[in-house]
Z-matrix of the N, CA and C atoms (Angstrom, degrees):
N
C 1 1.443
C 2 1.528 1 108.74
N 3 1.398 2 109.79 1 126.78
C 4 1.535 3 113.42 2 179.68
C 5 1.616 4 107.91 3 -56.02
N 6 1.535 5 131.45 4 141.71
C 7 1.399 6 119.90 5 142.40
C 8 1.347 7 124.57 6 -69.04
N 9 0.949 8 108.25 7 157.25
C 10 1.877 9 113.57 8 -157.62
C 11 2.088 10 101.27 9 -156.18
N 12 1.234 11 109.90 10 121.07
C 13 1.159 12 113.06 11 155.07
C 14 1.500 13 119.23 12 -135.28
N 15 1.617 14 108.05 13 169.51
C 16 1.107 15 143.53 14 176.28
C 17 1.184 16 117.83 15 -50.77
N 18 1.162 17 119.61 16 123.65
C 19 2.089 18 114.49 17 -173.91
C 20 1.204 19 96.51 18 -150.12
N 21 1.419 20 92.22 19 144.21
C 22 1.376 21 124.16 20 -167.91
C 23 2.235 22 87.60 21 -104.75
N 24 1.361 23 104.72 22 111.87
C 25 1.847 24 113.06 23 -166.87
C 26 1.472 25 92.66 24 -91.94
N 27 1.062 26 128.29 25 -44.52
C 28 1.953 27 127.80 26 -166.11
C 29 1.387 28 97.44 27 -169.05
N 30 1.587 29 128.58 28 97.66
C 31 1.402 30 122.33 29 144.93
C 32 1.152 31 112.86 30 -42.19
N 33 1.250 32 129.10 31 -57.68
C 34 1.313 33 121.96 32 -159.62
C 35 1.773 34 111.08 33 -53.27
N 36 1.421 35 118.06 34 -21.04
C 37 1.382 36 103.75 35 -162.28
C 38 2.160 37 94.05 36 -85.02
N 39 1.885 38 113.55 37 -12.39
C 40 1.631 39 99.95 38 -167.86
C 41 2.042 40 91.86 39 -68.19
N 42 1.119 41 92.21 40 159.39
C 43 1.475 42 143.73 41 -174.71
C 44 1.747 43 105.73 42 -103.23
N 45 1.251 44 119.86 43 -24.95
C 46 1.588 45 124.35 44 -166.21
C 47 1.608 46 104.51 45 48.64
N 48 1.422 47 119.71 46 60.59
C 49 1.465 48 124.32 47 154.80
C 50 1.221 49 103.92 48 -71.17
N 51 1.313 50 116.11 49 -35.44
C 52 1.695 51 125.97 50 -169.82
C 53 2.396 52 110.19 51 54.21
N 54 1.224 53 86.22 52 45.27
C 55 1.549 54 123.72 53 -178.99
C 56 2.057 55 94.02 54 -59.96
N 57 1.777 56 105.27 55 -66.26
C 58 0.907 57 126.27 56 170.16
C 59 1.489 58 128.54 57 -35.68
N 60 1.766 59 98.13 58 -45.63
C 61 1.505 60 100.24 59 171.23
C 62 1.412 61 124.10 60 -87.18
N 63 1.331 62 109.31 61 -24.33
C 64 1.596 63 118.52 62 155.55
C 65 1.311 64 121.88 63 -35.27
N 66 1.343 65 102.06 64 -45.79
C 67 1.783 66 102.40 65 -167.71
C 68 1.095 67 108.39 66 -94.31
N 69 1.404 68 136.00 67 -7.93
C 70 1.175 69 138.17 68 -171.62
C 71 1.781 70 101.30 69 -88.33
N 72 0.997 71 134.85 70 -55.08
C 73 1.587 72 141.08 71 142.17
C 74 1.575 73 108.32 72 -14.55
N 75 1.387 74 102.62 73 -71.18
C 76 1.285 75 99.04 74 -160.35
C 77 1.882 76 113.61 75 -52.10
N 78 1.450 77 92.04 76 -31.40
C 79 1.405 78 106.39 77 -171.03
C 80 1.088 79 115.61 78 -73.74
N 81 1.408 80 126.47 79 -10.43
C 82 1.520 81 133.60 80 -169.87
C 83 1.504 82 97.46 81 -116.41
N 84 1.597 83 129.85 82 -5.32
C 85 1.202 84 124.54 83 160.95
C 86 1.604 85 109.85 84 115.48
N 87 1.736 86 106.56 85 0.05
C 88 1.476 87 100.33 86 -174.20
C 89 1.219 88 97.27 87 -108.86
N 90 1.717 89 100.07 88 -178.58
C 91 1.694 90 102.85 89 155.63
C 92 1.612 91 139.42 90 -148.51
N 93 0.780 92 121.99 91 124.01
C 94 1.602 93 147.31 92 -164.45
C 95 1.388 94 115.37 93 123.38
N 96 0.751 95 137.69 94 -163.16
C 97 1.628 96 155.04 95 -149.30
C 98 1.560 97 107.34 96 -96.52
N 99 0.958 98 120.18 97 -27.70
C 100 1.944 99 127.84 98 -160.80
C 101 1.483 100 101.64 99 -51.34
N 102 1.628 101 113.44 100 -59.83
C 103 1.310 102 119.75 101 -170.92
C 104 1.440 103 122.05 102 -102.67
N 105 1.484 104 109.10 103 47.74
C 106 1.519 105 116.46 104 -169.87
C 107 1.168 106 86.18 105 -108.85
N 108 1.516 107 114.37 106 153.27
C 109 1.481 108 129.05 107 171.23
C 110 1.439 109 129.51 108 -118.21
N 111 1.390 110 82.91 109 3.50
C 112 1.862 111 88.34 110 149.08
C 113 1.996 112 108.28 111 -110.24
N 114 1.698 113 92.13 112 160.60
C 115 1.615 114 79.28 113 -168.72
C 116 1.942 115 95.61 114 -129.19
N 117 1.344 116 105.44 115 129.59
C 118 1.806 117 92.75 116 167.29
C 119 2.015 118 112.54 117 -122.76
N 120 1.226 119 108.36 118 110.98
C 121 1.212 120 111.36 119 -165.81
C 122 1.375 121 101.69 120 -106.50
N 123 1.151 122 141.27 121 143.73
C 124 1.743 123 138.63 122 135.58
C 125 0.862 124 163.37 123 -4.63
N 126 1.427 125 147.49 124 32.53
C 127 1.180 126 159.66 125 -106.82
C 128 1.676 127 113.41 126 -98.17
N 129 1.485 128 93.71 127 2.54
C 130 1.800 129 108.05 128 172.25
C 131 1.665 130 107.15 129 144.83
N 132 1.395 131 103.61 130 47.21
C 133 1.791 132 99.46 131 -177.82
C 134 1.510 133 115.76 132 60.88
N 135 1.216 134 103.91 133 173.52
C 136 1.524 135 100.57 134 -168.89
C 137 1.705 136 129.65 135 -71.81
N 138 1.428 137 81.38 136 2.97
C 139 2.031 138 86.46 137 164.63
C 140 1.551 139 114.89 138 -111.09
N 141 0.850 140 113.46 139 31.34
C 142 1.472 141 144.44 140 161.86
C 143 1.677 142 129.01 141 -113.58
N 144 1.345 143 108.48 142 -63.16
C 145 0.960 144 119.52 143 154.40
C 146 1.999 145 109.76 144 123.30
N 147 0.889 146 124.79 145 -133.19
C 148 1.186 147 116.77 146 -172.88
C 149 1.591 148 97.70 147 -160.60
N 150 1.839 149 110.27 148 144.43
C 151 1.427 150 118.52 149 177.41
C 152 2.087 151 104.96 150 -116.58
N 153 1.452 152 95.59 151 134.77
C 154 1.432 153 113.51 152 -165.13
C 155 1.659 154 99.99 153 -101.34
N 156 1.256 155 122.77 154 114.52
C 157 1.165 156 110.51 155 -174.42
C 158 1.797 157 114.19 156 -106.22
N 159 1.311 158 135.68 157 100.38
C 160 1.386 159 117.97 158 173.66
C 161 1.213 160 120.75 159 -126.00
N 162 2.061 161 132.13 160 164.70
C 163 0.840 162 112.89 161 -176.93
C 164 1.706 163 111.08 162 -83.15
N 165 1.272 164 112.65 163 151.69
C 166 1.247 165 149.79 164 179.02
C 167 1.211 166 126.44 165 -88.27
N 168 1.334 167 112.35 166 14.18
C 169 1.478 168 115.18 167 160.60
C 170 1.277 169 106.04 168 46.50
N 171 1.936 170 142.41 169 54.19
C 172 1.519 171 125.77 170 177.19
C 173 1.072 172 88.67 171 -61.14
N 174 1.685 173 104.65 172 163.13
C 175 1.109 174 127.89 173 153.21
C 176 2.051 175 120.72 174 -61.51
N 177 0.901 176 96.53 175 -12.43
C 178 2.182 177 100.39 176 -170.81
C 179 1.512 178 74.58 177 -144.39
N 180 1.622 179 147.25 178 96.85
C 181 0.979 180 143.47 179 160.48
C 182 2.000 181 111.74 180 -70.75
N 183 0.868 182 133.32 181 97.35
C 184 1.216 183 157.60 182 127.31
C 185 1.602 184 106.60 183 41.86
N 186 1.782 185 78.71 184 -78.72
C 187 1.626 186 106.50 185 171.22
C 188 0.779 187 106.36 186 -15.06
N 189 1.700 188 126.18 187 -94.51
C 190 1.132 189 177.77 188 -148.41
C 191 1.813 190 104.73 189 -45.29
N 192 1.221 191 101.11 190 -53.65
C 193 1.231 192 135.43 191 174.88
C 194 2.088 193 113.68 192 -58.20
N 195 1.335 194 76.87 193 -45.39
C 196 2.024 195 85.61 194 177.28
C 197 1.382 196 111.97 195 -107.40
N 198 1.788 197 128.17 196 28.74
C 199 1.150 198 120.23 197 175.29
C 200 1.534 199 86.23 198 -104.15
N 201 1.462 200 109.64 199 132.69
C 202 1.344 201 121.64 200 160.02
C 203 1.882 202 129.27 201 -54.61
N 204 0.973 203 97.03 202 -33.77
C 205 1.699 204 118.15 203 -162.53
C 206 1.338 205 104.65 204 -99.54
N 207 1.324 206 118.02 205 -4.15
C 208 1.862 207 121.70 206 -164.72
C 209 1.196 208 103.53 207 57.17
N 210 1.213 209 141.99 208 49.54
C 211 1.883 210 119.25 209 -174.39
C 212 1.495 211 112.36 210 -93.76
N 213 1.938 212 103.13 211 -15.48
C 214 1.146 213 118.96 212 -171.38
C 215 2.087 214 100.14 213 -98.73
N 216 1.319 215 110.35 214 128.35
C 217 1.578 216 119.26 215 -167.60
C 218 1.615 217 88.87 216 -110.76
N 219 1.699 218 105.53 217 165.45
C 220 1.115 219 96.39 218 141.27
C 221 1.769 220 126.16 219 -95.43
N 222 1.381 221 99.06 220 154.79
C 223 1.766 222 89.77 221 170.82
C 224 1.125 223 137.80 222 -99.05
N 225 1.344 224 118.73 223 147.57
C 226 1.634 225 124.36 224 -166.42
C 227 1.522 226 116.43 225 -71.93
N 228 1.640 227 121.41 226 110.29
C 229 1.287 228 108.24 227 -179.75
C 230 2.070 229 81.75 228 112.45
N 231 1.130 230 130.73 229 -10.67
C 232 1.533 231 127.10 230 177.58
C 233 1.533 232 121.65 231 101.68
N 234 1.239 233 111.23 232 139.96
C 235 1.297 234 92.39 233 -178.10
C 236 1.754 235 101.11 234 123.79
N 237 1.710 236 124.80 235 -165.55
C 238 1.233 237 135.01 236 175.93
C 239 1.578 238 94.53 237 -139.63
N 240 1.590 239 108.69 238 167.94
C 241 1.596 240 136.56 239 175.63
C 242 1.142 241 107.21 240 -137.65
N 243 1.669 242 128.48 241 151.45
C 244 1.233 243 108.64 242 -171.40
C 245 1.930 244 72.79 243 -134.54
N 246 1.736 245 78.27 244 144.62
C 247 1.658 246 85.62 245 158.21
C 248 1.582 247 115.98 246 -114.38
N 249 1.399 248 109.33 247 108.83
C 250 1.646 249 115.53 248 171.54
C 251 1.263 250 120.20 249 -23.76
N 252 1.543 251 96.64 250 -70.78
C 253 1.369 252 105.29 251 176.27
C 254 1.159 253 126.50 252 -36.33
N 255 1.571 254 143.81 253 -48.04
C 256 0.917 255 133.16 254 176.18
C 257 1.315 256 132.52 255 -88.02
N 258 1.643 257 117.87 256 6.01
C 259 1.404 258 149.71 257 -139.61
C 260 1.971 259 74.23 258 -100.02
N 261 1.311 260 98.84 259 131.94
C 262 1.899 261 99.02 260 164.71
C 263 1.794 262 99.60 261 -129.22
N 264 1.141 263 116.36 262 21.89
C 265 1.851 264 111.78 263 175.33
C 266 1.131 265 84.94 264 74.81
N 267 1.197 266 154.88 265 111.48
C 268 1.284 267 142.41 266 121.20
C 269 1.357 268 118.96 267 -94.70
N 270 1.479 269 117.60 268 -31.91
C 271 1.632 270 139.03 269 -176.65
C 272 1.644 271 119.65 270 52.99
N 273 1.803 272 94.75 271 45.61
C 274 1.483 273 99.11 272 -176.22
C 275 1.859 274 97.86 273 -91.78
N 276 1.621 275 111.71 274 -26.68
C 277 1.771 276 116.77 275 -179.27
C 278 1.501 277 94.67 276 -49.08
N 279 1.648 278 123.31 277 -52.41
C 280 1.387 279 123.53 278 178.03
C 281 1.391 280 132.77 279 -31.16
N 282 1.572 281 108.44 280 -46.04
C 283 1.639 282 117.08 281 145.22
C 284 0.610 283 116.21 282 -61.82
N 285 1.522 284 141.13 283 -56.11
C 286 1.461 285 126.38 284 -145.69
C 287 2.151 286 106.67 285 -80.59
N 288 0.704 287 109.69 286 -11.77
C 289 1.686 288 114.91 287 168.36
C 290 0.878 289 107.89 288 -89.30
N 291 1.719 290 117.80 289 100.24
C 292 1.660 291 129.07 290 151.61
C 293 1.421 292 136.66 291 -49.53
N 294 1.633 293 94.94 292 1.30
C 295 1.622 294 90.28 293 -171.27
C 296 1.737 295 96.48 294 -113.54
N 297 1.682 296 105.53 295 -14.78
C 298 1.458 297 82.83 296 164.36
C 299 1.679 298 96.88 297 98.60
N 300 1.691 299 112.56 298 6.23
C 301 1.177 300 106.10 299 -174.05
C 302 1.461 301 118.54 300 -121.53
N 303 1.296 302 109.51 301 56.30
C 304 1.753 303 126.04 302 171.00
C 305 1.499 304 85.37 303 -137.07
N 306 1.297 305 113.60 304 130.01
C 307 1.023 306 134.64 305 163.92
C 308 2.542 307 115.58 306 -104.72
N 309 0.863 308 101.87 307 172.50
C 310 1.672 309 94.83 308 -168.70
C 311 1.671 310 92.85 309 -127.36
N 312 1.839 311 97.06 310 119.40
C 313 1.386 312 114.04 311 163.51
C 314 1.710 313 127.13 312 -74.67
N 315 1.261 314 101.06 313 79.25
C 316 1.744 315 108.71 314 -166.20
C 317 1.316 316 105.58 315 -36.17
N 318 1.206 317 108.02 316 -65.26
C 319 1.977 318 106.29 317 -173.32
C 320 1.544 319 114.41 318 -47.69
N 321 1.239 320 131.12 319 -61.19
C 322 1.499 321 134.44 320 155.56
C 323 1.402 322 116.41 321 -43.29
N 324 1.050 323 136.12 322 -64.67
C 325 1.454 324 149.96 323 -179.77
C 326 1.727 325 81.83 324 97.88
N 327 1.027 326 107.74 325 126.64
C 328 1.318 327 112.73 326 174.67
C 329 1.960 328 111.07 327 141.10
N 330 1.184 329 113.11 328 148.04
C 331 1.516 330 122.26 329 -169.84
C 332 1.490 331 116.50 330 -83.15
N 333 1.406 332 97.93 331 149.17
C 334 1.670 333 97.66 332 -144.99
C 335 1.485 334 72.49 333 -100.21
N 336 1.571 335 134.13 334 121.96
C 337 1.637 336 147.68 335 148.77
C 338 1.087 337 140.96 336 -91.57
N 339 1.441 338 140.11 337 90.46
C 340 0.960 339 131.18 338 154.77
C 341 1.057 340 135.40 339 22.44
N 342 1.773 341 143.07 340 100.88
C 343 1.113 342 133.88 341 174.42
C 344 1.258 343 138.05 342 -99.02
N 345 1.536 344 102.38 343 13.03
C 346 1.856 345 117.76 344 -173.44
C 347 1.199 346 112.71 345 53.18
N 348 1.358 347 124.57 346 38.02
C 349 1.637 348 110.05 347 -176.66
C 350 1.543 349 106.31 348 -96.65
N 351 2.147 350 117.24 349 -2.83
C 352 1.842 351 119.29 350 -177.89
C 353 1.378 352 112.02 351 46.36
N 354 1.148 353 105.53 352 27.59
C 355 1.679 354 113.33 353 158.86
C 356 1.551 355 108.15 354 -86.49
N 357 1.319 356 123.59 355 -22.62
C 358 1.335 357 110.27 356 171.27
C 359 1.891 358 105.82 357 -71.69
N 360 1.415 359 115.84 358 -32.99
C 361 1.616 360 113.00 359 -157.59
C 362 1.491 361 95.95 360 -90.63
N 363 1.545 362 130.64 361 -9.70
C 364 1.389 363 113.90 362 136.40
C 365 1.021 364 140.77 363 -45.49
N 366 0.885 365 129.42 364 -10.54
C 367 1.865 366 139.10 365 -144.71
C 368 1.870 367 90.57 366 -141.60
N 369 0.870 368 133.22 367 25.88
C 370 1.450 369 128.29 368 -166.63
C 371 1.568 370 99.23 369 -135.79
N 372 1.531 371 109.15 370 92.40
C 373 1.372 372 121.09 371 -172.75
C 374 1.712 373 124.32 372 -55.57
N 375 1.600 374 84.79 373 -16.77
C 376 1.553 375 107.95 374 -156.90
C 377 1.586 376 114.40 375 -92.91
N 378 1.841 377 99.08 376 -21.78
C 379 1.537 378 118.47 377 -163.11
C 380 1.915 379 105.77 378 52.86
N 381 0.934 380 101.05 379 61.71
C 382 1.331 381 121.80 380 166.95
C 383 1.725 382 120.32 381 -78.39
N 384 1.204 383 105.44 382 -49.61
C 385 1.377 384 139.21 383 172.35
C 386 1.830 385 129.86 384 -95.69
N 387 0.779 386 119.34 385 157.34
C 388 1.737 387 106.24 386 173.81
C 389 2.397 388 87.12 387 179.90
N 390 1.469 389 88.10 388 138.47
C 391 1.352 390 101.25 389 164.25
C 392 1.334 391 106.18 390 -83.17
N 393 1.533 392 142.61 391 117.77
C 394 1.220 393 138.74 392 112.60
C 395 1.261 394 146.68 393 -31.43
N 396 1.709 395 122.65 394 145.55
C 397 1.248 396 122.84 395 164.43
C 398 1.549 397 101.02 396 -90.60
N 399 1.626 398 122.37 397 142.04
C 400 1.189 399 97.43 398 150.31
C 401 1.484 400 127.15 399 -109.87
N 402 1.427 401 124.69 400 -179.96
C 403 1.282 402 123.18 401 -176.70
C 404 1.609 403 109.92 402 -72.83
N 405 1.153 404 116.46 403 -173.16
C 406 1.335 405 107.78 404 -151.50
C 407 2.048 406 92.57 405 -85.00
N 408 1.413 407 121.03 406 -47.23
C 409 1.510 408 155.08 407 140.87
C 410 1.660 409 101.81 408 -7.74
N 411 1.359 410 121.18 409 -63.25
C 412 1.415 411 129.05 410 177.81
C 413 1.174 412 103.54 411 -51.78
N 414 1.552 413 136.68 412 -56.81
C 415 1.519 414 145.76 413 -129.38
C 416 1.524 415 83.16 414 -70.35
């Protein structure tokens, strides 16, 4: 299985429709924005522009590194998996991501992750976004 991450192609061209985070919900079965795991916030209205937040697939993910319980894996093909089950809320993965891209599922208690499925960078009118393969060198 190829590794493949999440890329952010030109902030400058999002708009903050937040189109991206729509579909990412929808795709996981919810709806509105709460439990999307990509994030596009404001950085001062549209003469400013807008900040796109996704995970980045590190190579030594951090996270991963500051979950007590292991719940956080790495994933096959790039990326992280989270196992619920072993997940007790602690919200130390929350630090350990420098980019700011685990967000926290209040009702579950547990971190909202990325699943590489680029169903959000379908939905991105703007091509803001795009799933990658990476080379073998990148991973």
């Amino acid at each position: 299985m190829p590794k493949k991450r999440l890329s952010v192609i030109d902030a400058d061209r999002c708009v903050g429709c937040q189109s991206c985070m729509f579909a990412c919900t929808r795709r996981l079965g919810f709806g509105g924005v709460a439990k999307s795991a990509i994030h596009v916030s404001s950085v001062g209205g549209i003469e400013r522009g807008f900040s796109v937040r996704v995970c980045r697939a590190c190579r030594d993910p951090p996270c991963i590194h500051l979950c007590p319980e292991e719940a956080l894996l790495p994933r096959q093909g790039g990326g992280i998996t989270l196992n619920k089950d072993k997940c007790t809320g602690c919200k130390q993965c929350l630090e350990g991501c420098i980019l700011g891209a685990i967000s926290w599922d209040q009702e579950e208690n547990h971190p909202i992750i990325c699943i590489y499925c680029g169903y959000c960078a379908q939905y991105c009118p703007y091509e803001v976004i795009e799933l990658q393969e990476l080379m073998a060198d990148e991973s």
